[in-house]
N, C-alpha and C positions, 0 to 999 in steps of 0.2 A: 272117120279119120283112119288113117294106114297105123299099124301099131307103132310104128317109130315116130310118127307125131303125137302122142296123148301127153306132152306138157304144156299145161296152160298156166297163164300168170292171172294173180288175181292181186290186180294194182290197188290203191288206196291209201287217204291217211289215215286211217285206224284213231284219230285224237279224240276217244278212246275207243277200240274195240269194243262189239256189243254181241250181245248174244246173233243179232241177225244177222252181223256180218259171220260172227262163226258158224251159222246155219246157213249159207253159203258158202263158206270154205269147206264146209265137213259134206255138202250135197256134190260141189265139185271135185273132191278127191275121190269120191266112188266112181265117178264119169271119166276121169283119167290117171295114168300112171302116175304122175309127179303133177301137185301144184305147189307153184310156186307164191305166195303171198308178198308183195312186193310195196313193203312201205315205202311210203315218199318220204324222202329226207326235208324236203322245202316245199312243203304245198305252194301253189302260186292262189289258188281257188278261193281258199278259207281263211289264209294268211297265217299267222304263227300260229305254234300249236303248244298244247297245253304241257304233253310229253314229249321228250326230246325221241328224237328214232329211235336209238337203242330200248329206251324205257319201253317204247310199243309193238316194239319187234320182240322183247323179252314176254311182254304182256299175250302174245299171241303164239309161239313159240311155247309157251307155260300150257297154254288151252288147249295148245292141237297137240299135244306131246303121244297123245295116244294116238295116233292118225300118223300114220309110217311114214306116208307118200308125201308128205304135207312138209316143206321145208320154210322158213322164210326170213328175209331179207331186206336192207333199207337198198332205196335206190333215189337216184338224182340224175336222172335223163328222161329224152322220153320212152313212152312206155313201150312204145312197139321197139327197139332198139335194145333194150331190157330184155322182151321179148325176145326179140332173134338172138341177142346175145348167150341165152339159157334154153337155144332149141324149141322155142313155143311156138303153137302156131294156131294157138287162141288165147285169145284174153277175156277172163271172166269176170261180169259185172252183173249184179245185182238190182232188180228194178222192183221199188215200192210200192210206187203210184205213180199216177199219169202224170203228176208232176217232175219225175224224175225221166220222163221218156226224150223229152223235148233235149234238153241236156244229152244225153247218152246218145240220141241218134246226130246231134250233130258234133260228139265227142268220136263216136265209130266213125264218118265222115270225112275226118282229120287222120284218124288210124287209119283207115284204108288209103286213102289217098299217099300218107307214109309208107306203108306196107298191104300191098293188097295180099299177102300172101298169109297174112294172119286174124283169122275170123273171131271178129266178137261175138261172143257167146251169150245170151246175156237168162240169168235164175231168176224167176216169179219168187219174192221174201213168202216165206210162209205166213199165214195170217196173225197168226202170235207174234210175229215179230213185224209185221209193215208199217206199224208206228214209231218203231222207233232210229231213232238221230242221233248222232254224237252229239249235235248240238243241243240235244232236248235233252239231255244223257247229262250233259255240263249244267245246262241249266235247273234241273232239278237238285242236282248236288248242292249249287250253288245257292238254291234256298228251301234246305234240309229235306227237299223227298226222298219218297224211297226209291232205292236205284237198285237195288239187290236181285229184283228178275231181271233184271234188262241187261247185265253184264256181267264179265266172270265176278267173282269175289275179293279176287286180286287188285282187279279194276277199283271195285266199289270202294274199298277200303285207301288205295291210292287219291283217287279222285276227294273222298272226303279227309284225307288229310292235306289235300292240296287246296281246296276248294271249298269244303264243305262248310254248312253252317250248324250248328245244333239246334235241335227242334227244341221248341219250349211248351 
């Protein structure tokens, strides 16, 4: 990439951040000048979410405060449009397992034929973190595991007073 292209977007719901998506945003700010982190205000995918946008753009925002480059932000269009809207000309996505591939390449698919001019990038999750799911993430809160590696602290403590149950 030419130096005045290195912002990329790094879309997503975040309901709730997890350590593996911030091990993706913290490997993709070394790769570029500016990532932009681009919550969804209305997932259409997952349907409602647990946290309102603000709450998860605060949640993420809190974690990367150290990370310079790292700005972010709710959004409610689509992505490639976001994208060009904020000068990107990659959007970065994260792939766990071969069940996440099928999805992603017919989500690039869709981008490119929107914007061919903005290349999906897509991060290998490191192996400490390819298990894990917001939704797996929800559902252990919601009958009292421990959540405490799997996301910031911030999270954990939110999620168990939204959701959680006590162990007995």
């Amino acid at each position: 990439m030419a130096p005045d292209n290195r912002i990329a977007v790094c879309p997503g719901s975040y309901d709730p951040v997890t350590n593996g998506h911030l091990d993706i945003i913290r490997r993709a700010s070394a790769m570029f000048d500016r990532v932009i982190v681009a919550v969804v205000n209305l997932p259409t995918r997952k349907g409602g979410t647990l946290f309102t946008a603000e709450e998860r753009v605060a949640f993420i925002s809190n974690a990367t405060a150290a990370l310079g480059n790292v700005q972010v932000e709710p959004f409610s269009v689509l992505t490639v449009d976001f994208a060009r809207a904020h000068g990107a000309k990659a959007i970065i996505r994260g792939l766990r397992a071969i069940s996440d591939f099928e999805y992603e390449l017919e989500l690039d698919q869709l981008n490119r034929a929107q914007a061919p001019e903005i290349e999906s990038v897509y991060l290998m999750a490191s192996a400490k973190y390819s298990f894990i799911r917001s939704s797996g993430v929800k559902e252990l809160a919601t009958f009292g595991g421990r959540i405490d590696e799997l996301v910031p602290e911030e999270v954990a403590v939110a999620l168990q007073e939204r959701i959680g149950r006590r162990r007995n």
